[in-house]
N, C-alpha and C positions, 0 to 999 in steps of 0.2 A: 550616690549621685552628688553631682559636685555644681557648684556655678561656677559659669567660667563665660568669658566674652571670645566668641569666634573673629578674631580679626581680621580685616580685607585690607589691605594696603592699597589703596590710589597716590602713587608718592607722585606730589607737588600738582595733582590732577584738578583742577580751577583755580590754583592760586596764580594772582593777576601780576605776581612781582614776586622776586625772591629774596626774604628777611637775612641779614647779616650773617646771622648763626644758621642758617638752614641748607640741608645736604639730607632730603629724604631718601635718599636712593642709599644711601649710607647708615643712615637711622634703622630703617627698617626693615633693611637686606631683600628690599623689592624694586626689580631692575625697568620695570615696567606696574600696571595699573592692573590689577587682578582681575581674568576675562572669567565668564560666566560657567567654564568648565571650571575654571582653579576654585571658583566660591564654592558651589558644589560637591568639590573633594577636599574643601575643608569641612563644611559643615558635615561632611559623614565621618572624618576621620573624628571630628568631636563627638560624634555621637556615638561610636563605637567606643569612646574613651571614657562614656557614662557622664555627661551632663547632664544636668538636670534642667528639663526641658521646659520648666516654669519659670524658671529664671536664667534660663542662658540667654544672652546677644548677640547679635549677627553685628560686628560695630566697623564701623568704614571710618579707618585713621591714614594718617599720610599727607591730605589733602583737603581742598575748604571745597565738603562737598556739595552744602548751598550753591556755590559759584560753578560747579562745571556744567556742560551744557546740557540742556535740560531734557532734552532726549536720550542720552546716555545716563543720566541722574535718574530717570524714571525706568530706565532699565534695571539697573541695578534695584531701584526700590521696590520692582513689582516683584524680583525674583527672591528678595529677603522676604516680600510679602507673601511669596507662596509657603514659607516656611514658617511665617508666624500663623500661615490659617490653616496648615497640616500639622501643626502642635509640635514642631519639629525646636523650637525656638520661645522664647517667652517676649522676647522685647529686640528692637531695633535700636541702633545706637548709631549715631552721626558727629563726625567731627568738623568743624567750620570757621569762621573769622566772626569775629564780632558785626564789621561791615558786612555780612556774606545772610544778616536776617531782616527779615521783614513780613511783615502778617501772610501776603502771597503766596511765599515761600513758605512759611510753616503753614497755613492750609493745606497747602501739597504735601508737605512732610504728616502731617494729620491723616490724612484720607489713606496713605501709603502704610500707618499703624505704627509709624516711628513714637515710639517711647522715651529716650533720652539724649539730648545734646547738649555737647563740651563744645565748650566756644574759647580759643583761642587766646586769651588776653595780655596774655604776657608780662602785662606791667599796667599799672594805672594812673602815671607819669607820664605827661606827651611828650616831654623829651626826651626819656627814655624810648618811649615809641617809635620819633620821628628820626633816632641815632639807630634804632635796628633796623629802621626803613620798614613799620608795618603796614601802615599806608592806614592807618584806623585812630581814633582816639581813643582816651577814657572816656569821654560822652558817647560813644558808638556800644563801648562797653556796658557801659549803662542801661541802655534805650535795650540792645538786646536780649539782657540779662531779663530784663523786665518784660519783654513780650514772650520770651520762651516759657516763664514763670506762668503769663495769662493764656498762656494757650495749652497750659497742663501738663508739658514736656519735663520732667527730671531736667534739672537743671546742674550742668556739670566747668567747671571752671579750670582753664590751667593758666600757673604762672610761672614766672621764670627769674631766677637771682642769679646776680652777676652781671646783667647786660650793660653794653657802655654807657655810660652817664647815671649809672644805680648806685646804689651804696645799701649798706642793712636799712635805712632811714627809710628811702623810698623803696625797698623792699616789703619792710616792716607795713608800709601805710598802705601799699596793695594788697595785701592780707587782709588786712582790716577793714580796704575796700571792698573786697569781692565778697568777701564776711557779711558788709551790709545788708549785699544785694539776694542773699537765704540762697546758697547752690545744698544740691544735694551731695554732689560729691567735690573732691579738688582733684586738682595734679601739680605736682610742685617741681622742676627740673633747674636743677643748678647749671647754670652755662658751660656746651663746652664746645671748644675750637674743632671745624671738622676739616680738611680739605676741601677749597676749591669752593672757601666762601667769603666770601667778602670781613668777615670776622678773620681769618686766617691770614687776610692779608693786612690788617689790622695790628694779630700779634705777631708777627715777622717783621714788621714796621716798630715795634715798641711803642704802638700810641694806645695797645689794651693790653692789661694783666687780666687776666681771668682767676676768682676765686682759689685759693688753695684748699686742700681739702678739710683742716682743722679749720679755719673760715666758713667753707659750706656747712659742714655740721654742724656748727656754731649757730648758724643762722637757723636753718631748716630744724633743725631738732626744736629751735623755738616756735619755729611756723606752724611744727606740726601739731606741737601744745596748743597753738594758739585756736587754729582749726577745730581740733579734738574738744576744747573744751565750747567752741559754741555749740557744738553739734554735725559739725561737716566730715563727714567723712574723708580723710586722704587714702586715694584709690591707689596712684601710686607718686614714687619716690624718687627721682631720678632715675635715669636709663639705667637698663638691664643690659647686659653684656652683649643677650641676643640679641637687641638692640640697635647694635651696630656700635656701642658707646667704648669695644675696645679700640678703635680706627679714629679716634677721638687724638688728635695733636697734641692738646695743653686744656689743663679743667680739672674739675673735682670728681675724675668719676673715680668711683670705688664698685667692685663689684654687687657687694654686702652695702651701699649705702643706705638704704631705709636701716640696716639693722646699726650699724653705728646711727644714727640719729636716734633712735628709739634707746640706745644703750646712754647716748650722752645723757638722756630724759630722767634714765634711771642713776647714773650717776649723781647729777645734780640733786635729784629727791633723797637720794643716801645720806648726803653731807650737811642737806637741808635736816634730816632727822637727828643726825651726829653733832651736830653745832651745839657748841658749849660744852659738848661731853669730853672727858680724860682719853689721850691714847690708849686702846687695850684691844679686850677678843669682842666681840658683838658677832648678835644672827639679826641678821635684815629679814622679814619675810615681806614676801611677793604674791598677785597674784600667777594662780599654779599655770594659764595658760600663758605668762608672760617671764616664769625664772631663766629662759634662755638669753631675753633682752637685756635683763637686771645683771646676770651676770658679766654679759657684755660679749664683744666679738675676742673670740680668744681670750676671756676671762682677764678682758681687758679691765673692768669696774674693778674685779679683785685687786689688782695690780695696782690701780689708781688708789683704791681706799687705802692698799697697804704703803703705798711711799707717804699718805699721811699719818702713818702710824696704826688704820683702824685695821684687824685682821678682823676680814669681816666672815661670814658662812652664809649665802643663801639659802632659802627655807619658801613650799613654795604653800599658798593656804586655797582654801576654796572662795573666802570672804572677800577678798581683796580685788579690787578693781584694778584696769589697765592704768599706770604710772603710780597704782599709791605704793610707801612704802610703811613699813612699821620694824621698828628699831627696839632690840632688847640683847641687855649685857649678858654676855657668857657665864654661864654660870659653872 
């Protein structure tokens, strides 16, 4: 039995305006807003695939599903709700705008058995905001963050590096904001150019560079430490291919990004143990569920350690914690 989130896609279904970088119809290879037959022969085809039915989610992404209309919203949520009261599912999941909460509305999201909402944030810079055109503040971000907290919802967070007028600076200080406000889990997506969005007319124009990928992992590899060590979980990493993120113009996507950001982690912690020491042979060990990241994508750390001299050997132990490393000479 596995957990796994059953996805609904409602691409762009309540949102009031459309953001710079945004093209859901592309993102998430949904041409339209998921009818009440297609939710149904997802939720069987997962369950034939062995979820585990305590903690699997029924999660409604694409769209700021607070905001669509509320007849259609409560359709949707009675029929996730017949699934969380036939043990079919463990929890509900919603995706939304920071603007798109309010006690009302999470009463309703309440009574309906919804379990976890991700609220949109993007940045916590108004000027960043106000150049993606999200139509919301950091005060909005705020004010939400803290009701979904009091009204007992898992609390889920996503941002985004690279947007016009960002730099790692006010990157770095939205982390650290959203950090404040205790999310249960993140999402972190480095920017990328889609077709047919007002960003794309942007970088055609030459008035936006979008991250390069040594950049994004630079950055995000650090977000993800940063995250990791208060306690937040990153659920995920940038776009997945399935995604839609290979139809992507200009951006950082990689298909393996979380795995390069997790490998730069371990690189850095390498050369952190190695510092001061003589070139020669050294065994790094790791922990065992984590030697695939240590090593790197394509045995890229090896590579790396060995143009500074260290020929290194991974080694993977039971003791060792995600990102620690421990360093010892060849003997």
């Amino acid at each position: 039995m596995r957990h796994a989130n059953i996805a609904v896609f409602i691409p762009d279904l309540g949102c009031p305006h459309r953001c710079v970088f945004c093209n859901q119809k592309t993102i998430s290879g949904a041409k339209h807003a998921a009818t009440a037959r297609e939710i149904d022969a997802a939720v069987q085809t997962a369950v034939r695939s062995g979820i585990d039915p305590q903690t699997a989610e029924l999660a409604f992404f694409g769209g700021s599903f607070t905001c669509i209309d509320r007849v259609r919203m409560c359709a949707y949520l009675s029929q996730a709700q017949r699934y969380l009261n036939a043990g079919v599912i463990g929890g509900i999941r919603v995706s939304t705008r920071p603007d798109g909460i309010d006690p009302e509305r999470l009463s309703l999201l309440r009574q309906y058995g919804v379990t976890a909402i991700e609220l949109g944030c993007q940045s916590m810079d108004d000027d960043v905001l106000r150049l993606a055109q999200r139509g919301h503040t950091a005060a909005d971000t705020v004010l939400a963050c803290r009701l979904v907290k009091d009204f007992g919802f898992a609390l889920g967070v996503q941002m985004m590096t690279g947007l016009p007028g960002s730099s790692d600076v006010t990157d770095r200080r939205t982390a650290e904001q959203l950090i404040a406000l205790a999310p249960d889990t993140a999402r972190i997506y480095p920017t990328l150019v889609f077709a047919g969005t007002r960003l794309d007319d942007l970088y055609r124009a030459g008035t936006y560079r979008p991250q390069s990928l040594d950049e994004a992992v630079a950055l995000c590899s650090e977000l993800l430490l940063l995250f990791a060590q208060h306690g937040v979980r990153v659920i995920r990493l940038g776009l997945h291919a399935d995604d839609g993120a290979r139809a992507c113009l200009a951006g950082p996507f990689h298909p393996a990004f979380r795995e390069l950001c997790e490998s730069r982690i371990y690189l850095d912690r390498a050369l952190q143990c190695l510092a001061g020491k003589a070139p020669g042979s050294y065994d790094l060990t790791v922990g065992a569920r984590y030697l695939s990241q240590a090593v790197g994508h394509h045995k890229q750390n090896v590579r790396a350690l060995g143009d500074r001299g260290f020929a290194v050997r991974f080694h993977p132990a039971a003791d060792l914690n995600q990102y620690e490393v421990r360093a010892g000479m060849t003997l």
